[in-house]
mmCIF file as Biopython writes it, N, C-alpha, C and O atoms, coordinates in Angstrom:
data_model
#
loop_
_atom_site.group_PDB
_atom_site.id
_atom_site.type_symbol
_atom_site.label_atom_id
_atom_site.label_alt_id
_atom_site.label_comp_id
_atom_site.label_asym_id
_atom_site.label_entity_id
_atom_site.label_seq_id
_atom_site.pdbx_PDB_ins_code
_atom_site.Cartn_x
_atom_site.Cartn_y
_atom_site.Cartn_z
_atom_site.occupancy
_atom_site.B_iso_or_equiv
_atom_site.auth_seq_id
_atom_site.auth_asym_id
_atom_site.pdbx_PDB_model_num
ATOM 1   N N  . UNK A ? 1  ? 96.247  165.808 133.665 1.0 0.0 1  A 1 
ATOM 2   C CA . UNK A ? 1  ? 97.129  165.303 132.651 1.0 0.0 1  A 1 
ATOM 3   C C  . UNK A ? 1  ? 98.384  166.177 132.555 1.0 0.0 1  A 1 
ATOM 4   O O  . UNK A ? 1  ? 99.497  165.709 132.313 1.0 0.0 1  A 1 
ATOM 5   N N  . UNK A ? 2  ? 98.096  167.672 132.790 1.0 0.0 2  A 1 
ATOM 6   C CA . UNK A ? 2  ? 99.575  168.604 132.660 1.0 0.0 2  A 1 
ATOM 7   C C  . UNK A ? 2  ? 100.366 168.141 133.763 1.0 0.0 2  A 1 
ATOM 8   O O  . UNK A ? 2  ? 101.595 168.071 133.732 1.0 0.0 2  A 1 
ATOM 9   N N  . UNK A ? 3  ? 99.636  167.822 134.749 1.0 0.0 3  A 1 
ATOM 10  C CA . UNK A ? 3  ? 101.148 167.357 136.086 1.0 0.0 3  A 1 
ATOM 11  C C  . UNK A ? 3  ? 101.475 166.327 135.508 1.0 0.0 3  A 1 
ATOM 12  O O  . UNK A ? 3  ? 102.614 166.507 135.078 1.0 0.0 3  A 1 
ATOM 13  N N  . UNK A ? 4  ? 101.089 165.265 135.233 1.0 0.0 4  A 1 
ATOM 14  C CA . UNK A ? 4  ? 101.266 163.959 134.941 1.0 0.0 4  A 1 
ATOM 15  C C  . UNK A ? 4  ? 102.447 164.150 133.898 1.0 0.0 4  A 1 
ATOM 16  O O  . UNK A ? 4  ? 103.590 163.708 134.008 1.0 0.0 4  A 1 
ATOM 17  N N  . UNK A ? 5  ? 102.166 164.552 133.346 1.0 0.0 5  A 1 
ATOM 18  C CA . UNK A ? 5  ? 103.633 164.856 131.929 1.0 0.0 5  A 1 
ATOM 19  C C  . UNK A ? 5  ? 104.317 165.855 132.353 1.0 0.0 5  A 1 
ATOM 20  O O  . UNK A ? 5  ? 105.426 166.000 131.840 1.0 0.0 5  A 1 
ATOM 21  N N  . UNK A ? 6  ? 103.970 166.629 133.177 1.0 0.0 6  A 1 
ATOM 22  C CA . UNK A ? 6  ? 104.974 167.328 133.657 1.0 0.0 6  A 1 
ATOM 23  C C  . UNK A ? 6  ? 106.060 167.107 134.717 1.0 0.0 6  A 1 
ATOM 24  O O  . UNK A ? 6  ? 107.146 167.685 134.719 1.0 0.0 6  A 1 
ATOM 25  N N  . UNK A ? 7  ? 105.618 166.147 135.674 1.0 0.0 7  A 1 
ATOM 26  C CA . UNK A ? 7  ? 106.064 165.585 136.959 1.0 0.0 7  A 1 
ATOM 27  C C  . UNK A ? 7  ? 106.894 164.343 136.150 1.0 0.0 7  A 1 
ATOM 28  O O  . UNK A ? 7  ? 107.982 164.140 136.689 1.0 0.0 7  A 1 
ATOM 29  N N  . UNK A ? 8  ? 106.654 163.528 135.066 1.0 0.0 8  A 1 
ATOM 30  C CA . UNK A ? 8  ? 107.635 162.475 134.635 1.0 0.0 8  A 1 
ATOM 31  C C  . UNK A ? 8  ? 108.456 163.201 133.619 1.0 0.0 8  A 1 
ATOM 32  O O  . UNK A ? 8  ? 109.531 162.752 133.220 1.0 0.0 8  A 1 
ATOM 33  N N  . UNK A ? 9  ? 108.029 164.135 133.274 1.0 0.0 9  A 1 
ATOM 34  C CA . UNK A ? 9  ? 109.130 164.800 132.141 1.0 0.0 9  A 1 
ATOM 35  C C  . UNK A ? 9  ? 108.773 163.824 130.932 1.0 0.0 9  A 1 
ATOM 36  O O  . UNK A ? 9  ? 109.505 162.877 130.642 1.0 0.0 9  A 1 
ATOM 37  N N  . UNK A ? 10 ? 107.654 164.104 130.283 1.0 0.0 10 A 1 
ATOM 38  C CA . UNK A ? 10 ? 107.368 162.925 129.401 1.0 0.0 10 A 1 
ATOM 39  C C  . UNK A ? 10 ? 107.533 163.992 128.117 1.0 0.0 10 A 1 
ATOM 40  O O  . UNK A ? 10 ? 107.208 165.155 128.357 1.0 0.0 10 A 1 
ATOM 41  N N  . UNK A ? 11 ? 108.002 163.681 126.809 1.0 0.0 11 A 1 
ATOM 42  C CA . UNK A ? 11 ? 108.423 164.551 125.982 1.0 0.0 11 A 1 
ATOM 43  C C  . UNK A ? 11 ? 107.605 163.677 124.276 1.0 0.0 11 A 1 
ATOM 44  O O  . UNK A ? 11 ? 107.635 164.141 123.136 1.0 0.0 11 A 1 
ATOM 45  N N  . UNK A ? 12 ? 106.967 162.346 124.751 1.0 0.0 12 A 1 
ATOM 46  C CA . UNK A ? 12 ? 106.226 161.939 123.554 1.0 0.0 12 A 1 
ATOM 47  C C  . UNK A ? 12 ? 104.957 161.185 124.127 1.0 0.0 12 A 1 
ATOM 48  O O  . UNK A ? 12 ? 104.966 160.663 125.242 1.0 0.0 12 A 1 
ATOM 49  N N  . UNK A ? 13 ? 104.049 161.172 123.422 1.0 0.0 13 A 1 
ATOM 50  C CA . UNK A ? 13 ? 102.518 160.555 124.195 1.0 0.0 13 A 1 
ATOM 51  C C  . UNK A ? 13 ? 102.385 159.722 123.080 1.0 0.0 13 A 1 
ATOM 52  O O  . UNK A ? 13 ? 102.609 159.993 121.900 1.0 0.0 13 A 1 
ATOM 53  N N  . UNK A ? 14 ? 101.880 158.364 123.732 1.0 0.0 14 A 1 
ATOM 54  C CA . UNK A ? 14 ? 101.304 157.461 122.827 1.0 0.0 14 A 1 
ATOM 55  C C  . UNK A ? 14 ? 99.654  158.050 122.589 1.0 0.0 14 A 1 
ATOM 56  O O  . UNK A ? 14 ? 99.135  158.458 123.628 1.0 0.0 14 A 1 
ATOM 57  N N  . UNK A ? 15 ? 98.993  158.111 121.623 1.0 0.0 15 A 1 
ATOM 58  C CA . UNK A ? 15 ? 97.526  158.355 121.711 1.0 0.0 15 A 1 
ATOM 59  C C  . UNK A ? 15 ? 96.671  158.177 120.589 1.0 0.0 15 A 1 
ATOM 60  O O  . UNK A ? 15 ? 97.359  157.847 119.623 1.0 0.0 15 A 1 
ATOM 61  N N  . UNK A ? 16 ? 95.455  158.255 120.305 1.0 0.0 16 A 1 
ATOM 62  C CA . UNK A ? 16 ? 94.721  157.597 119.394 1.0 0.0 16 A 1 
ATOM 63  C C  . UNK A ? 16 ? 94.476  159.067 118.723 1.0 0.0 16 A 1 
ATOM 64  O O  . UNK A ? 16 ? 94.738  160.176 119.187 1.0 0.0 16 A 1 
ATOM 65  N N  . UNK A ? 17 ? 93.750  158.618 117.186 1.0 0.0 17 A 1 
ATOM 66  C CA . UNK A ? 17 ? 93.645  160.154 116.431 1.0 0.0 17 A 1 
ATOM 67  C C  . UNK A ? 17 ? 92.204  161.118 117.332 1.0 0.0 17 A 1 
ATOM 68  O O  . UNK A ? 17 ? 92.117  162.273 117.749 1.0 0.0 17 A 1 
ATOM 69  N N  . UNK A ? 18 ? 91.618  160.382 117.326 1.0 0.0 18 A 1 
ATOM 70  C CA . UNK A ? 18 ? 90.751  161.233 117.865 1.0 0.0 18 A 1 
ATOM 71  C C  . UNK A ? 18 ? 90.852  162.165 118.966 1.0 0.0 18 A 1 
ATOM 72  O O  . UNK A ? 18 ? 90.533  163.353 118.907 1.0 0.0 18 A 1 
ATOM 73  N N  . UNK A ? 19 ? 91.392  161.456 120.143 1.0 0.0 19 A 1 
ATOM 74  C CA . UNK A ? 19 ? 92.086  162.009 121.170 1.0 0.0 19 A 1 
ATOM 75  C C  . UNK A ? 19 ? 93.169  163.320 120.572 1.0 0.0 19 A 1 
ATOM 76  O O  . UNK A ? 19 ? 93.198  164.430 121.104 1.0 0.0 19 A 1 
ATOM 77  N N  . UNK A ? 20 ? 93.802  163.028 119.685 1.0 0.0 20 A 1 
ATOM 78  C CA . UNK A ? 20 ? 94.980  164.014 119.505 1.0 0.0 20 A 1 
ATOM 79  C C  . UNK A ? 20 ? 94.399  165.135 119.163 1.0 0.0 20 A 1 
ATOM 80  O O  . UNK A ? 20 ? 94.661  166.181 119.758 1.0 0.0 20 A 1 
ATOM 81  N N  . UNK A ? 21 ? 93.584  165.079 118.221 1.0 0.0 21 A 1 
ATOM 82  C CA . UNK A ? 21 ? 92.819  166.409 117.990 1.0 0.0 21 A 1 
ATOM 83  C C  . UNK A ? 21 ? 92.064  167.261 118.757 1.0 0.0 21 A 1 
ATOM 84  O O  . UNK A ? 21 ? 91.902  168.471 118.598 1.0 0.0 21 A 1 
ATOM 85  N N  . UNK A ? 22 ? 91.467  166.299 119.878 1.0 0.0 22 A 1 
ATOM 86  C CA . UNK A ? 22 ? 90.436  166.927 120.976 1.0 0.0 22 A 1 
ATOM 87  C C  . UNK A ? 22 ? 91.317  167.375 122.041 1.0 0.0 22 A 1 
ATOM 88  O O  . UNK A ? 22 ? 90.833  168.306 122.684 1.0 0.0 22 A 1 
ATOM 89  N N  . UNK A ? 23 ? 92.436  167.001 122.409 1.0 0.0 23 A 1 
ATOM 90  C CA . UNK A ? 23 ? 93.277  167.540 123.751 1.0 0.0 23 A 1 
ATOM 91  C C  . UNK A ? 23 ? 94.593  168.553 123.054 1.0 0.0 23 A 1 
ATOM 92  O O  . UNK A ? 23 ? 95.308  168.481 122.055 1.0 0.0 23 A 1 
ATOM 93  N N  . UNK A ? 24 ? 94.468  169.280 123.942 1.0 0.0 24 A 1 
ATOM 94  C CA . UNK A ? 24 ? 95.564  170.500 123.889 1.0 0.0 24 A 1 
ATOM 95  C C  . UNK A ? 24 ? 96.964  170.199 124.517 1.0 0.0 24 A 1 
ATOM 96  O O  . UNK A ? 24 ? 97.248  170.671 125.618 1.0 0.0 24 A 1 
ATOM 97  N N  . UNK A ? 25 ? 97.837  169.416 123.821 1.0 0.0 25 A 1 
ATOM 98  C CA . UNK A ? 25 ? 99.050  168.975 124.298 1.0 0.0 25 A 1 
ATOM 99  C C  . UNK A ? 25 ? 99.836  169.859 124.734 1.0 0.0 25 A 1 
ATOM 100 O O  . UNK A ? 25 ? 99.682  170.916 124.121 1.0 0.0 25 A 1 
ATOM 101 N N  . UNK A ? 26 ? 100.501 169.896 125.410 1.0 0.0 26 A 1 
ATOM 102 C CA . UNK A ? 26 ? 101.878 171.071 126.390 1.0 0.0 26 A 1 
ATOM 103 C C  . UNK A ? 26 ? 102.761 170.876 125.055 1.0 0.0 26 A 1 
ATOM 104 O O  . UNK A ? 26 ? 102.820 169.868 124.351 1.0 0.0 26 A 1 
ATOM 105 N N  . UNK A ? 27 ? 103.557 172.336 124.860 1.0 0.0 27 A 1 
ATOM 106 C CA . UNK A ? 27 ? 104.155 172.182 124.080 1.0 0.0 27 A 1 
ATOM 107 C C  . UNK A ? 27 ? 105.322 171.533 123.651 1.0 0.0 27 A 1 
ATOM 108 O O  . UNK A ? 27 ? 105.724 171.500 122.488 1.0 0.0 27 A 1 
ATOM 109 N N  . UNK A ? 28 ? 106.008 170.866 124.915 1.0 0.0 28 A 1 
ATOM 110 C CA . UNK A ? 28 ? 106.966 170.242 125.192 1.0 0.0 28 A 1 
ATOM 111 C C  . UNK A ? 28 ? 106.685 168.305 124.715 1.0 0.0 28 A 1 
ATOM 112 O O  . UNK A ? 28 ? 107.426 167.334 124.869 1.0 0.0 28 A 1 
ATOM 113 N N  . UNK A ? 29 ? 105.416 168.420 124.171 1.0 0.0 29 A 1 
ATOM 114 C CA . UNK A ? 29 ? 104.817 167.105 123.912 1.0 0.0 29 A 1 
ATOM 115 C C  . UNK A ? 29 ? 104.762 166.476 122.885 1.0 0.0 29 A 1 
ATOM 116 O O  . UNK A ? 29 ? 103.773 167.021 122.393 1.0 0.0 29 A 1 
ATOM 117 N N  . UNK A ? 30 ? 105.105 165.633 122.068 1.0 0.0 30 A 1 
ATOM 118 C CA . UNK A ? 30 ? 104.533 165.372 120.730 1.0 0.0 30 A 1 
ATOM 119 C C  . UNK A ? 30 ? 103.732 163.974 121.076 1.0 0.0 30 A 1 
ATOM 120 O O  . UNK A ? 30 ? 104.159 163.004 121.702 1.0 0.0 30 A 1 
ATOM 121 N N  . UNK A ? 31 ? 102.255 164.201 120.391 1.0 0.0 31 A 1 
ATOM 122 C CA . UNK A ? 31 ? 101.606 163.066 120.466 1.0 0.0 31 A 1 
ATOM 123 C C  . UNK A ? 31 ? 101.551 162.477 119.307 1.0 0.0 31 A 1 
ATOM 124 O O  . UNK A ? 31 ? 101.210 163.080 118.289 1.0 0.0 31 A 1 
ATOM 125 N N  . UNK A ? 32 ? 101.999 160.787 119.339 1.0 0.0 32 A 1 
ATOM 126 C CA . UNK A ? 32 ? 102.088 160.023 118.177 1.0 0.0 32 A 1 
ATOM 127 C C  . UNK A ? 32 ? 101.332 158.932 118.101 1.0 0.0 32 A 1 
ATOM 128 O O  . UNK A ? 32 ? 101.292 158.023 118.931 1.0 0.0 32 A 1 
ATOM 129 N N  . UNK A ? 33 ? 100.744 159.015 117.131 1.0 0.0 33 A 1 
ATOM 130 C CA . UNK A ? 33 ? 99.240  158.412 117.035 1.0 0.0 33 A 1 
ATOM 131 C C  . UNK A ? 33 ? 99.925  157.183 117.118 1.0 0.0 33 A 1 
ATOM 132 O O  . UNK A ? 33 ? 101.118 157.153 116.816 1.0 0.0 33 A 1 
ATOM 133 N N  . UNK A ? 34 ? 99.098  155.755 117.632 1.0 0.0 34 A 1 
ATOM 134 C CA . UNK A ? 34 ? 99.189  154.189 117.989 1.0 0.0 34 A 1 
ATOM 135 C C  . UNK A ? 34 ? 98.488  153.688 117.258 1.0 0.0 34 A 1 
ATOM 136 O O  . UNK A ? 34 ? 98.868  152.549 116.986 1.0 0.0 34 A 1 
ATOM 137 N N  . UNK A ? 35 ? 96.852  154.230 116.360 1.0 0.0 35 A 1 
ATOM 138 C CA . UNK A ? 35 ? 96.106  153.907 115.805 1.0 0.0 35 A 1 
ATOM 139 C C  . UNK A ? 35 ? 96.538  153.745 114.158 1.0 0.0 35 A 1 
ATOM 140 O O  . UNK A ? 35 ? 95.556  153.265 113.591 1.0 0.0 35 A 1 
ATOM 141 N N  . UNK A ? 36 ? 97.566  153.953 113.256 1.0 0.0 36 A 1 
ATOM 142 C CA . UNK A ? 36 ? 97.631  153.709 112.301 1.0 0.0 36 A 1 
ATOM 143 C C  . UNK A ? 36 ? 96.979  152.758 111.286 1.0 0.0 36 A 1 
ATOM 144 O O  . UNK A ? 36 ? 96.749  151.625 111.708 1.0 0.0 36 A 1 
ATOM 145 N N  . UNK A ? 37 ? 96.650  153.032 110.031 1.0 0.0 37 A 1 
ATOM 146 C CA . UNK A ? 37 ? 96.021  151.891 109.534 1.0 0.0 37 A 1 
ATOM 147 C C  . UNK A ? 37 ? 96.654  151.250 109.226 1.0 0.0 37 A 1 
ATOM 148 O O  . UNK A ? 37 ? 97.752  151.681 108.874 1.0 0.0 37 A 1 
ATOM 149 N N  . UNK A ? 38 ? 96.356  149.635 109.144 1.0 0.0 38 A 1 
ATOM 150 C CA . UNK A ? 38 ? 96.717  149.158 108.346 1.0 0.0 38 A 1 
ATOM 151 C C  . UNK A ? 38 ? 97.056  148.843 107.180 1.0 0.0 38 A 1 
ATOM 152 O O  . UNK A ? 38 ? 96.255  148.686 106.258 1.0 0.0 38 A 1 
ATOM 153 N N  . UNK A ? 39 ? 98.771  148.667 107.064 1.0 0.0 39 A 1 
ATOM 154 C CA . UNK A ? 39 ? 99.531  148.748 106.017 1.0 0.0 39 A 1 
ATOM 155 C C  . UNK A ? 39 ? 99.444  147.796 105.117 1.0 0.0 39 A 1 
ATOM 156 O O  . UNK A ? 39 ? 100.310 147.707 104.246 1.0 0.0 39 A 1 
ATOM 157 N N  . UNK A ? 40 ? 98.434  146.966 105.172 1.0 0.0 40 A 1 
ATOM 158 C CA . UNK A ? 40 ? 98.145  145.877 103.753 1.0 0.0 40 A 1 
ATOM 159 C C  . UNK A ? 40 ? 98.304  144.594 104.406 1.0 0.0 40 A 1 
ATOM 160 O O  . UNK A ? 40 ? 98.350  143.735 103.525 1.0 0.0 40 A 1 
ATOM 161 N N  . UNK A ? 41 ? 98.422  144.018 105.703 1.0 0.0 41 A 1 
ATOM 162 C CA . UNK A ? 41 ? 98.591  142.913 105.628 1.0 0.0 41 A 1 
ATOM 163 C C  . UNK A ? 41 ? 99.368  142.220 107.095 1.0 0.0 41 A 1 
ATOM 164 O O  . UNK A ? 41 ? 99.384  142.918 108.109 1.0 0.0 41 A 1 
ATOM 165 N N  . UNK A ? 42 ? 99.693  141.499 107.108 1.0 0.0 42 A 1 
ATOM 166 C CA . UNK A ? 42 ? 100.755 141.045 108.218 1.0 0.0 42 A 1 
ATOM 167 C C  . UNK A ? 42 ? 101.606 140.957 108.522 1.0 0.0 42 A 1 
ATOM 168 O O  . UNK A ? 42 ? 102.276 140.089 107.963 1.0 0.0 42 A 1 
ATOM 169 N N  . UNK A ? 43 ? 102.055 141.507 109.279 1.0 0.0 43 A 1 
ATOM 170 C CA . UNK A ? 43 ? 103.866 142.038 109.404 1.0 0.0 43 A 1 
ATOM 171 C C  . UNK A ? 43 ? 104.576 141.157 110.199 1.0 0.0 43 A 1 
ATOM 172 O O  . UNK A ? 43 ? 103.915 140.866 111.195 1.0 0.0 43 A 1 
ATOM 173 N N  . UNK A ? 44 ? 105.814 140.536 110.156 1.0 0.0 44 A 1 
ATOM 174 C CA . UNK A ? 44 ? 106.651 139.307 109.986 1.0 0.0 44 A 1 
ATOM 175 C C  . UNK A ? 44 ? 107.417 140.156 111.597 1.0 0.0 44 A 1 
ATOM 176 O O  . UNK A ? 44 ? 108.077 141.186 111.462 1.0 0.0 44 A 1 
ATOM 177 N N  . UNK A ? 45 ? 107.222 139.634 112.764 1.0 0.0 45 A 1 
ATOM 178 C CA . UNK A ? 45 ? 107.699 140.046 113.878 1.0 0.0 45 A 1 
ATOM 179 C C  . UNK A ? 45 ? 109.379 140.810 113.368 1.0 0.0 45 A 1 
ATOM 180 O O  . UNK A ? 45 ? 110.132 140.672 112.404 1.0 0.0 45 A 1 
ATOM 181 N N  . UNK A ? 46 ? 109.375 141.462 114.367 1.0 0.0 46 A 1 
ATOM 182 C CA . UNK A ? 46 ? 110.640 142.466 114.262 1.0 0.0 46 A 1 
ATOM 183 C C  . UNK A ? 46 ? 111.859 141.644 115.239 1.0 0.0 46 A 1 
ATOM 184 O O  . UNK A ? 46 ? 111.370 140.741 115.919 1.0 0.0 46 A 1 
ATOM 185 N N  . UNK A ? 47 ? 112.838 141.768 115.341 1.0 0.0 47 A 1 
ATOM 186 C CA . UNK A ? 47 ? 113.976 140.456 115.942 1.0 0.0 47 A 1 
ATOM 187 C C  . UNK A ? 47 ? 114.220 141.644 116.966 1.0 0.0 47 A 1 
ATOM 188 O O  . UNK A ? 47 ? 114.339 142.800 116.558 1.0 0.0 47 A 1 
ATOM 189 N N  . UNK A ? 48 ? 114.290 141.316 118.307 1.0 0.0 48 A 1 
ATOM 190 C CA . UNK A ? 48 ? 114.756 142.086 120.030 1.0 0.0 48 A 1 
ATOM 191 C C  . UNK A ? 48 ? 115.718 143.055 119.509 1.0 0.0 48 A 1 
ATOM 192 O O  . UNK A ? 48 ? 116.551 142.922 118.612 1.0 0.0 48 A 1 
ATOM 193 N N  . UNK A ? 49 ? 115.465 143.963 120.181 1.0 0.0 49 A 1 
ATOM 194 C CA . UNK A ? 49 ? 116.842 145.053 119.830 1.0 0.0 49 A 1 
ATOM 195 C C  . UNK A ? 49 ? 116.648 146.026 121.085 1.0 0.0 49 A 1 
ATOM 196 O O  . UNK A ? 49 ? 116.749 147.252 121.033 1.0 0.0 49 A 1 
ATOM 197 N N  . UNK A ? 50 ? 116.272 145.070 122.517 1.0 0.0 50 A 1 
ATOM 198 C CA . UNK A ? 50 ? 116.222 146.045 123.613 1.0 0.0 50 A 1 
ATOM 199 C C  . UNK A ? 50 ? 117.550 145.827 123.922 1.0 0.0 50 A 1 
ATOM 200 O O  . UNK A ? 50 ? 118.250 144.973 123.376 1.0 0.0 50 A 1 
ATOM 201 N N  . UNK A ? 51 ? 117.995 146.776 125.005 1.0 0.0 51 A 1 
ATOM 202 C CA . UNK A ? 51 ? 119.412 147.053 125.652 1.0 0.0 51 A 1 
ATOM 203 C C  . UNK A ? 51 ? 119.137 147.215 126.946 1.0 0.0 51 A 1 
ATOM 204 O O  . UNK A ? 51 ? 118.056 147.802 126.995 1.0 0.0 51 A 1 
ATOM 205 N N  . UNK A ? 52 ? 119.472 147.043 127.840 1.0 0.0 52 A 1 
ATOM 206 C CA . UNK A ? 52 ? 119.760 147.025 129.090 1.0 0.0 52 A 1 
ATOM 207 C C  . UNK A ? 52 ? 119.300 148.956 129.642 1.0 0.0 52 A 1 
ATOM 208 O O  . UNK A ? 52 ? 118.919 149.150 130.796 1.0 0.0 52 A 1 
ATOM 209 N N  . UNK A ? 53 ? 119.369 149.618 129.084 1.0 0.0 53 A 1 
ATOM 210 C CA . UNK A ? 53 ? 119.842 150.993 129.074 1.0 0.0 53 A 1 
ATOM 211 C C  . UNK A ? 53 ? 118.666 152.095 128.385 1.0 0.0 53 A 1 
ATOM 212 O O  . UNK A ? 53 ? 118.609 153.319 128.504 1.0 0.0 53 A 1 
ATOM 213 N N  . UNK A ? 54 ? 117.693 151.077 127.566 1.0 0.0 54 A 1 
ATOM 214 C CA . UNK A ? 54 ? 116.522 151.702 126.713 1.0 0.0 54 A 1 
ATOM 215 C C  . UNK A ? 54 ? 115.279 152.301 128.005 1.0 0.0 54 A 1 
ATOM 216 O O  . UNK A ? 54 ? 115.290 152.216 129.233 1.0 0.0 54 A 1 
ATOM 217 N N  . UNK A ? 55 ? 114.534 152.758 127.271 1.0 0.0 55 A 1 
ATOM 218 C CA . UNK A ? 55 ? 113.225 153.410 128.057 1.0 0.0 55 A 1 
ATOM 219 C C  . UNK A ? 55 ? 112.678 152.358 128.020 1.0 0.0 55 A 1 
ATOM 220 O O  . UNK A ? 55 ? 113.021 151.551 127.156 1.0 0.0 55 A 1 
ATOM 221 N N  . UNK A ? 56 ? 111.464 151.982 129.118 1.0 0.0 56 A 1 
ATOM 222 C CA . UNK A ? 56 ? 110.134 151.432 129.557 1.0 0.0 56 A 1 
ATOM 223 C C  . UNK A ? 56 ? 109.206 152.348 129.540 1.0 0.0 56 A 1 
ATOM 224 O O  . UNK A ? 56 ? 109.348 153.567 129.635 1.0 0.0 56 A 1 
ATOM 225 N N  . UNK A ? 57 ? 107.942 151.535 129.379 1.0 0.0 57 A 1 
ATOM 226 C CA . UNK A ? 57 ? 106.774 152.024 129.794 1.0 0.0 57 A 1 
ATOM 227 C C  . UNK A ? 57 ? 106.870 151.984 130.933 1.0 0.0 57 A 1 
ATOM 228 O O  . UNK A ? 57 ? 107.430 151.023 131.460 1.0 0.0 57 A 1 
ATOM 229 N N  . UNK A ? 58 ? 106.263 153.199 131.804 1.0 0.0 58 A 1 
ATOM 230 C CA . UNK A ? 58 ? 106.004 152.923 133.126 1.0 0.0 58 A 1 
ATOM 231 C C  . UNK A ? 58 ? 104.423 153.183 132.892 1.0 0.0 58 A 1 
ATOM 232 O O  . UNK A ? 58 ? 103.824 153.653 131.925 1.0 0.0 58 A 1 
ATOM 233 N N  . UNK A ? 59 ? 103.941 152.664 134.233 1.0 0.0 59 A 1 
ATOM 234 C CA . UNK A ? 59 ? 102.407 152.690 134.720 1.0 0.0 59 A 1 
ATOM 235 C C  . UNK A ? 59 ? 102.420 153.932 135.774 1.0 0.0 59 A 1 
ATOM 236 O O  . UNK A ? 59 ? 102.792 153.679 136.920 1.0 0.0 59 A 1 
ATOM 237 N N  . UNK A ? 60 ? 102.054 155.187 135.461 1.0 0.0 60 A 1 
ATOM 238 C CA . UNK A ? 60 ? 101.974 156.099 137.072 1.0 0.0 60 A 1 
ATOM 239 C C  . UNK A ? 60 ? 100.515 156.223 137.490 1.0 0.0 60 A 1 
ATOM 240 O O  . UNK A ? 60 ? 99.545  156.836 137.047 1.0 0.0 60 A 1 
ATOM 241 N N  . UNK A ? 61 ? 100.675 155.633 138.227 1.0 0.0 61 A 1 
ATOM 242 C CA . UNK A ? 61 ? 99.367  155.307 139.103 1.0 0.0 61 A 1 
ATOM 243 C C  . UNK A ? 61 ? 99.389  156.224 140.691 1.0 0.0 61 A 1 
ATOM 244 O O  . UNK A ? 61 ? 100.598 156.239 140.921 1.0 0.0 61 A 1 
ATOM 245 N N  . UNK A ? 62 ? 98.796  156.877 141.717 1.0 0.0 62 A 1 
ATOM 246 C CA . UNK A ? 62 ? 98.249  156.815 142.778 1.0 0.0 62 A 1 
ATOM 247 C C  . UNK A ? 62 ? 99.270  156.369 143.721 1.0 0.0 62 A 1 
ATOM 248 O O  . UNK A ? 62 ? 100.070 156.975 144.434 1.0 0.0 62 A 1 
ATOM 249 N N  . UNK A ? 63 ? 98.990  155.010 143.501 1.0 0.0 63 A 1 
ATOM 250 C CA . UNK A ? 63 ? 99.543  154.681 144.705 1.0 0.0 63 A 1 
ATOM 251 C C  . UNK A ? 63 ? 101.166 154.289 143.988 1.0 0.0 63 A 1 
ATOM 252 O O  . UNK A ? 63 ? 101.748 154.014 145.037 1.0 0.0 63 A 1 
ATOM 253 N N  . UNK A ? 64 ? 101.882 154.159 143.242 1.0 0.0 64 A 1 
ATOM 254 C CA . UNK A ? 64 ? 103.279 154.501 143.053 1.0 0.0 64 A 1 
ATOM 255 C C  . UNK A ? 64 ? 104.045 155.914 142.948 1.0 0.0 64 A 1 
ATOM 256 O O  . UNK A ? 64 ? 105.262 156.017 142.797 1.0 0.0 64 A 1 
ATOM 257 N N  . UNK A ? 65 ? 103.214 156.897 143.043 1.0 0.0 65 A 1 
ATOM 258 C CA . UNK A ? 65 ? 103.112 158.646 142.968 1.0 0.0 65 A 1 
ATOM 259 C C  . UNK A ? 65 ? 103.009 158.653 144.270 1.0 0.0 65 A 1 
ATOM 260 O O  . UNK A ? 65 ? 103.923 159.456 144.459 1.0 0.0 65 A 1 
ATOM 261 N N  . UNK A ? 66 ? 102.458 158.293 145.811 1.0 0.0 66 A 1 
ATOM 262 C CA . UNK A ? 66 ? 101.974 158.955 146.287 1.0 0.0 66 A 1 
ATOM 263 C C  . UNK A ? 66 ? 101.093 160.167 146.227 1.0 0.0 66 A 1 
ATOM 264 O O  . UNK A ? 66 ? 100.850 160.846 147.225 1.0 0.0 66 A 1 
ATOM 265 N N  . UNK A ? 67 ? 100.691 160.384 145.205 1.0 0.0 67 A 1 
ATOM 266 C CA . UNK A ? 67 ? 100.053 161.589 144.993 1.0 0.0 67 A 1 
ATOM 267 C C  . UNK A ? 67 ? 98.610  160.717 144.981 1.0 0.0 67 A 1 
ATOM 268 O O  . UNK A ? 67 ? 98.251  159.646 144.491 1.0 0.0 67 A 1 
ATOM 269 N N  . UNK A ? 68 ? 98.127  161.533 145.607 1.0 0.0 68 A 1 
ATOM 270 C CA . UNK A ? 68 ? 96.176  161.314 145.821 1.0 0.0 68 A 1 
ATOM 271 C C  . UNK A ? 68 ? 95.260  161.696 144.057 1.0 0.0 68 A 1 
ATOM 272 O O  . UNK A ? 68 ? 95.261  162.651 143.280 1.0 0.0 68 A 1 
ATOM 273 N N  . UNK A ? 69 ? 94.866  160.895 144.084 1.0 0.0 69 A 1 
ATOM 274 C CA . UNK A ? 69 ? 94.004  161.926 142.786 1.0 0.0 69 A 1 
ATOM 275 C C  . UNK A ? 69 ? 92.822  162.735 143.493 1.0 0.0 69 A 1 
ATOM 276 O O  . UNK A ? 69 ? 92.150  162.269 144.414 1.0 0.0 69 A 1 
ATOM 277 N N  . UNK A ? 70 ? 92.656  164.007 142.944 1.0 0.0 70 A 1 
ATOM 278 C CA . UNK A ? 70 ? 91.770  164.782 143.265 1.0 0.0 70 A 1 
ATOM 279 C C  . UNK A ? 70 ? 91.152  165.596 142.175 1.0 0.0 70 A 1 
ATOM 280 O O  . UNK A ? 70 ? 90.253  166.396 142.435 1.0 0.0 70 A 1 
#
């Protein structure tokens, strides 16, 4: 996991609470929990506000790394 965030230069982690507490994040990391509770109810979709120019998720996998897992 340290190459992995280290090799993309990843500077925020999506992750669940449990996880956050049990792993020792690099300090260069902030992990922000995905698991939040629910805020009372159903939330009314949010309107597009991507740009041409914003971040993606990427998938780093193996075989788009070339790197072998070992």
């Amino acid at each position: 996991m340290d190459h992995l965030l280290a090799s993309c230069d990843a500077s925020i982690v999506l992750t669940q609470a449990p996880l956050r507490e049990t792993i020792e994040w690099p300090g260069h990391v902030e992990a922000v929990l995905s698991d939040y509770p629910d805020p009372g109810g159903p939330l009314a979709p949010l309107d597009p506000v991507q740009q041409p120019d914003d971040l993606a998720y990427v998938i780093f996998t193996s075989g788009s790394s070339a790197c072998r897992k070992g």
